[in-house]
MIFIGU-659815 format. One record per residue (C-alpha): x, y, z. Coordinates in steps of 0.25 Angstrom, whole numbers, plus 5000, padded with zeros to 4 digits. Each point is the difference from the previous one (the first is absolute). Example, Ala and Ser with C-alpha at 12.3 -4.5 7.8 and 13.67 -1.06 7.14 Angstrom:
MIFIGU-659815
504949825031 500650144998 
END
This chain:
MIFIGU-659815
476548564899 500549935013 499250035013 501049965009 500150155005 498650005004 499450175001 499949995015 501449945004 500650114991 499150115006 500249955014 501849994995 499950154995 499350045013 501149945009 501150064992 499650134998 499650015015 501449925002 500750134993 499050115002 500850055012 501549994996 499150084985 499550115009 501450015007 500849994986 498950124994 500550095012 501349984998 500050054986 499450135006 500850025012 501549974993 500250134995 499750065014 500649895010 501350024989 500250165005 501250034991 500150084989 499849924986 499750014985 498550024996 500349894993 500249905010 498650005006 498850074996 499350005013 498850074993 499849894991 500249905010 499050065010 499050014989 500049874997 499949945014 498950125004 499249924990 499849875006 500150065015 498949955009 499350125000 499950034987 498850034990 499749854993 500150004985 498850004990 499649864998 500149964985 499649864994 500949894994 499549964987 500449884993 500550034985 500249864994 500149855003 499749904990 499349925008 499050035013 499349935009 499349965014 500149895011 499150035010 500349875007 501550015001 499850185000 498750044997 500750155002 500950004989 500050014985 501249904995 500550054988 501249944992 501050034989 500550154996 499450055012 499950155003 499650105009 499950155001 499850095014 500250154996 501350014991 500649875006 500149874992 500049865005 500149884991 500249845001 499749864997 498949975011 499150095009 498949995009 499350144999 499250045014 499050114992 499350025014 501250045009 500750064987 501249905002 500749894991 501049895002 501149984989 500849884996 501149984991 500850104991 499350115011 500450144994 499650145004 500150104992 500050175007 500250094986 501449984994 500750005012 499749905008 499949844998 499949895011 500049884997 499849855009 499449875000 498850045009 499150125002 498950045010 499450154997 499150075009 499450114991 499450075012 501450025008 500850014988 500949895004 500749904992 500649875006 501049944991 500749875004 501049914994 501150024989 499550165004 500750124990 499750135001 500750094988 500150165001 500950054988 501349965005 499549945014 499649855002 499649965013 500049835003 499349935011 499049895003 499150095006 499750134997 498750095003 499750124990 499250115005 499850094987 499450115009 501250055007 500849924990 501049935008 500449835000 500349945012 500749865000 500149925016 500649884996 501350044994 500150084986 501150064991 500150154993 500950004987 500250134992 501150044991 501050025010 499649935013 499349875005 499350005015 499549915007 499249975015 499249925006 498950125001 499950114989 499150094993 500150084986 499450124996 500050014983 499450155002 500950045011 501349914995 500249965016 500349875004 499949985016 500849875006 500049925012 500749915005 501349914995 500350124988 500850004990 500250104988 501249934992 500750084990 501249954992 501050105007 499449975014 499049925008 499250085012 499249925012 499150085009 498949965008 499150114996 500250064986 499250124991 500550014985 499550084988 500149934986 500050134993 501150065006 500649885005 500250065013 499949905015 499750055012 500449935012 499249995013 500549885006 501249945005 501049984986 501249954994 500450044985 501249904997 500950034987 501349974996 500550155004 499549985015 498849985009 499050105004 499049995013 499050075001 498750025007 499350114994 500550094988 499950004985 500849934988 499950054986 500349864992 500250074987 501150105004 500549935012 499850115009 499549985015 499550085012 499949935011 499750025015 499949955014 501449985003 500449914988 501349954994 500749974987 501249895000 501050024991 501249904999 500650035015 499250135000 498850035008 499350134998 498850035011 499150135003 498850045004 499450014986 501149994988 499950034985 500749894993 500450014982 500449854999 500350024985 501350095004 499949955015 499950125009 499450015012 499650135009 499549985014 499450115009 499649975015 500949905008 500949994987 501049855002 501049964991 500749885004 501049934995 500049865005 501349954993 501050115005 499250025015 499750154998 498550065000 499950154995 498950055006 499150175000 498850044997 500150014985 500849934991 500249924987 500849884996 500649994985 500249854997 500750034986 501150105007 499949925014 499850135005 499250065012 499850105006 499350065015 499750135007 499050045010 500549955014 501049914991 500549895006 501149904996 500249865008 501149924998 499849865009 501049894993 500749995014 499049975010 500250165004 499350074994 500650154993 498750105001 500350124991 499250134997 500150114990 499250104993 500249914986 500549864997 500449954987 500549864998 500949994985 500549884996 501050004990 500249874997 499749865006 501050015011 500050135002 499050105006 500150145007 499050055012 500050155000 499350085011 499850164999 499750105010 500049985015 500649874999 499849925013 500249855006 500049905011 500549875002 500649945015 501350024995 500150114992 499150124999 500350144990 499650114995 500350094986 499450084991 500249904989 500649845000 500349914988 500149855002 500749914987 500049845001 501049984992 501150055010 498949995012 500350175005 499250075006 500250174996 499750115008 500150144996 499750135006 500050015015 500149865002 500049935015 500249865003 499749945015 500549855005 499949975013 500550135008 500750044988 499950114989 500550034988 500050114993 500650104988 499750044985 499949874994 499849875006 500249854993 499749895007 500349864995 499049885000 500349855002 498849925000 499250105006 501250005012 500950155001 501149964995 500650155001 499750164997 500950094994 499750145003 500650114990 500350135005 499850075012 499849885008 499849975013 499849895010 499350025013 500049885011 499050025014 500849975011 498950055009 499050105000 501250135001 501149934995 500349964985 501249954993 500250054986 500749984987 500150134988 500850014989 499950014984 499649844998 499449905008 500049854999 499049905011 500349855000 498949925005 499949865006 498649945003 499450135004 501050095008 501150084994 501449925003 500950124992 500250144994 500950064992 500350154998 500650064989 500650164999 499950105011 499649865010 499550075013 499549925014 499450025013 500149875008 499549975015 500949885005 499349905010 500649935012 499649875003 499050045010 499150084988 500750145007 500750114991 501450024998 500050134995 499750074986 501049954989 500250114987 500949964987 500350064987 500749944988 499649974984 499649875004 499449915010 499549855002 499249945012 499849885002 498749975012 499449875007 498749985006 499750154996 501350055007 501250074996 501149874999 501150074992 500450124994 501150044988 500450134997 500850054989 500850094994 500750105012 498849975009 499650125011 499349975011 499550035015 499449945011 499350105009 499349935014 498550025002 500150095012 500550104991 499449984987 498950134995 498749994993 500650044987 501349915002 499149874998 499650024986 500650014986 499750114992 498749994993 499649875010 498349974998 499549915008 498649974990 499249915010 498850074998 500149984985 500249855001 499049914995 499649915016 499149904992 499349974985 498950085003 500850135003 500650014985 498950074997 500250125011 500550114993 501250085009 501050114995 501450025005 500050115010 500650124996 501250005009 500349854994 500450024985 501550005000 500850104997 501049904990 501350025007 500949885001 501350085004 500649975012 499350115009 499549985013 
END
């Protein structure tokens, strides 16, 4: 036997060590009690038993009723014997060597056997034997029979049924049953392998506690966390720390929350995110099936898609990554930002369809409003398709630019690059310009057709029952007069916001009646709404909720009565 180890530089290394880990131990021990509480969410009885894990850790708590003492007896060795010069304390015993302390087991090559302090050192082939459960094995061993502590170093395995735990270092405690490595160790059962730099198993409880640098590596994902809890019998993690789970199907982060590793179901919390391809799904806590990929947000719910530049945002919502379908409702909101401004838009429900890999609808439903510098609207329901980039608007709809509005049964208006290109309103339409705040020119008739450049309207086409009210400038900004037309169609053409040409056609009628002598009522087409205080002012007022007022709704005449 080699006495290079000699008793009192190993006692006096298992002393440092132990006191080295006794406080990260004691923190780990509370951990595994305080999980199930600090995780305050709703989860199978399965994925924790706080009872069991409380039990355990009760036992070995400071204050806690010591243990009967018991004695270590010494069952076999072929061969014993004493040197009181080199260790008059010990007995040396060599070959097939074991020992037995209650219903525990220990056996190796070579021991010295401490009879006094009820204590042995083990070396070479150590095994510990706990019933038919439990077998740990190393090259070293100190035991203290007192405390009920095994020290087990070098080449260390612990095997629980289909559990085995790897480390140089591992302390036992057969008392509240738990193994805690310090040095870095690895957890293989048979569907995941986990690893850190500090850990501990509980072969009674099944919970293995991890600290720093985790891993749990699966053949369909791999998961890093800072602090991690994990059940081998359900097979169940529970995260606590900052998280990343990387897979082919996306990236999760996560801080706190739960995974189910057997059927690929999560929970998880505290504002976490699940990438998928160009999608980002984000909530205040999010129940996420990676087997068929949904994912259901609640609280602060944000799907974004990073490709296209939209976000669809509510407080509840889910994300379908095999349909490419998501949908919004509670204070929905939908962002479109590809252009620099950016489109805010809120409704009582979004859904986002894609049909196919150009092609992708937006609907909104129910008290449909939005805002952006340009262009501001409102409906009752909006559609928007990619593929030919227009925007739908039914039921009520308004639309504003600048200091004009637009409005009639349907409205259409046509995208370019996120730029207006034109609106098409169908039926009962009408076009309202603010010339100051008593003044307005207008356009009615059956059909409508806007043409934008940059950001102000340059021309308007009316078609069937065409009927205007213009107010011509002078030079000096002053009025001319009040100037009335009617005919099946009309075109006006406008420059820096101002009326630069007008066409009339068939048979045009028309009059021109000087201010002095205009009437109230004379300055207004029949069914003219000036809906100012129904316009969205800026992104935050798309959540205001305003009715038309009652004298408002139109009475859908587009005959030629004034």
């Amino acid at each position: 036997m080699s006495w290079a180890r000699g008793l009192w530089a190993v006692v006096l290394s298992f002393a440092l060590s132990f006191a080295a880990f006794a406080q990260e131990r004691d923190s780990v021990r509370v951990a595994a009690v305080a999980d199930s509480v600090a995780m305050g969410v709703a989860v199978p009885d399965t994925v924790m038993d706080d009872r069991a894990v409380s039990d355990s850790v009760a036992v070995v708590a400071p204050d806690s009723v010591a243990p009967k003492r018991t004695k270590v007896y010494l069952e076999h060795a072929n061969t014993l014997s004493f040197d009181k010069e080199r260790n008059a304390d010990a007995q040396i015993l060599n070959g097939d060597v074991c020992f037995r302390h209650d219903s525990s087991y220990m056996y190796c090559d070579s021991a010295y056997f401490f009879e006094a302090t009820n204590s042995l050192e083990a070396f070479s082939n150590v095994r510990m034997e706990q019933g038919d459960t439990l077998f740990v094995y190393g090259n070293y061993l100190f035991y203290d029979g007192n405390t009920r502590i095994a020290y087990l170093r070098e080449n260390v395995r612990m095997e629980n049924g289909q559990v085995t735990l790897f480390t140089d270092s591992l302390n036992y405690e057969r008392m509240p049953d738990i193994g805690y490595y310090f040095e870095g160790g690895l957890i293989v059962d048979s569907l995941n392998q986990l690893s850190s730099f500090y850990g501990q198993y509980s072969p009674s409880t099944k919970l293995a506690v991890f600290n720093d640098s985790v891993r749990l590596e699966n053949e369909r994902f791999t998961l890093y966390s800072d602090t991690l809890h994990y059940r081998t019998d359900t097979k169940i993690a529970t995260i606590l720390g900052p998280s990343v789970i990387v897979s082919d199907s996306g990236t999760i982060y996560s801080s706190r929350g739960w995974y189910d590793t057997v059927n690929d179901m999560s929970m998880l919390l505290d504002r976490s995110r699940v990438v998928s391809g160009d999608r980002v799904l984000t909530g205040d806590s999010i129940a996420y099936d990676r087997k068929v990929g949904f994912g259901e947000a609640f609280g602060g719910m944000s799907i974004q898609d990073t490709a296209r530049h939209v976000t669809l945002e509510g407080e509840y919502g889910f994300y379908d990554e095999r349909t490419d379908y998501a949908f919004a409702t509670d204070s929905a909101r939908f962002l479109e930002y590809s252009q620099g401004d950016t489109l805010f838009l809120h409704a009582d429900t979004l859904r986002m369809v894609t049909i196919d890999s150009t092609y992708r609808e937006i609907k909104a439903y129910y008290g449909v409003r939005f805002y952006r510098t340009d262009l501001q609207g409102v409906c009752d329901s909006m559609q928007f398709n990619t593929r030919d980039s227009v925007l739908y608007m039914f039921t009520e709809p308004i639309v504003w630019n600048e200091q004009y509005q637009i409005f009639g049964d349907t409205i259409l208006i046509f995208m370019n690059d996120s730029s207006i290109d034109r609106a098409h309103v169908k039926q009962f339409a009408f076009a309202i310009q603010q010339v100051d705040s008593v003044s307005f020119n207008q356009l009615k008739g059956n059909d409508l057709m806007a043409y934008f450049e940059g950001q102000a309207v340059r021309r308007i086409d009316v078609s069937g029952n065409a009927e205007s009210i213009f107010f011509p400038m002078e030079k000096d900004g002053s009025m001319v007069g009040m100037n009335e037309t009617k005919s099946g169609f009309l075109t006006m053409w406008l420059k820096e916001n101002k009326l630069d040409r007008l066409k009339i056609w068939p048979s045009p009628m028309g009059t021109m009646t000087p201010i002095p002598d205009l009437t109230p009522e004379q300055k207004f087409l029949k069914d003219f709404s000036w809906f100012d205080y129904i316009r969205p002012k800026d992104k935050t007022d798309i959540y205001k909720v305003v009715k038309r007022k009652v004298q408002d709704i139109p009475k859908r005449s587009n005959k030629f009565v004034h």
